[in-house]
N, C-alpha and C positions, 0 to 999 in steps of 0.2 A: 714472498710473504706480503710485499707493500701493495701489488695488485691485489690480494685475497681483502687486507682489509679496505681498499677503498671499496671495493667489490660491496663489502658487508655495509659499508656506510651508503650505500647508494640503496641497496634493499632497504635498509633502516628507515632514510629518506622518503621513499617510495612509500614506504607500508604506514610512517605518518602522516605522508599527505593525503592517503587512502583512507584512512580510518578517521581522518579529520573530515573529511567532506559527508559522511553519513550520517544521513537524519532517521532519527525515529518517525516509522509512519502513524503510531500512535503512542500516546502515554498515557498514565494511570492519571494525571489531573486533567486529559483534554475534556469537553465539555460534550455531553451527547449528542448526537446529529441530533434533528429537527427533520420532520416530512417537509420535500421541497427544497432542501439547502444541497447545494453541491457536494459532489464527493468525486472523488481519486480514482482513477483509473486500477490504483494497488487496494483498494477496500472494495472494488467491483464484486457483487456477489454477500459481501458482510450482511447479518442480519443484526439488529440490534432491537433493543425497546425503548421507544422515544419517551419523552417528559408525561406522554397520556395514557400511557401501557398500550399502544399499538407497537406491532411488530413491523421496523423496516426495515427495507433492503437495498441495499447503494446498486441503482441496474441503469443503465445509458445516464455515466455520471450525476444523478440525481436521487437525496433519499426519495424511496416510493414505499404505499404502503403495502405490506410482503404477501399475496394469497396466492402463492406458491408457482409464481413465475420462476422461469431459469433469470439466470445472472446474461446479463448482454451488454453490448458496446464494442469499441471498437479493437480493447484490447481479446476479449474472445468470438466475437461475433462473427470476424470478416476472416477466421482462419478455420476453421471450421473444425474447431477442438468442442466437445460435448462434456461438460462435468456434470450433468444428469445422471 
């Protein structure tokens, strides 16, 4: 029984060190991209409406403005996965 609970303390251990180390990739007060400003490898593809009602789109780590290019970089480009 005393292996079962150290057992349960080590998952427990585990699973809060897990859940402590994740970050939100975005949240409801972050502030809009901007055309031009870097972006994340995990919003690759995002389309958003900047501060001037243009449509962008986070593509080779940079917002750019959206007239209907695919999403690219390095995390989809170089494996030759197609979300079109």
């Amino acid at each position: 029984m005393a292996s079962v609970r150290t057992h349960s303390r080590l998952i427990a251990a585990a699973f809060a060190v897990a859940t402590a180390v994740v970050l939100p990739v975005s949240t409801a007060t972050a502030a809009t991209p901007e055309l031009g400003q870097p972006c994340s490898g995990a919003e690759s593809g995002r389309k958003v409406t900047d501060s001037k009602g243009r449509t962008i789109m986070c593509t080779n780590y940079r917002w750019q403005i959206y007239n209907g290019q695919r999403q690219s970089g390095q995390l989809f480009g170089n494996r030759g996965i197609d979300f079109g």
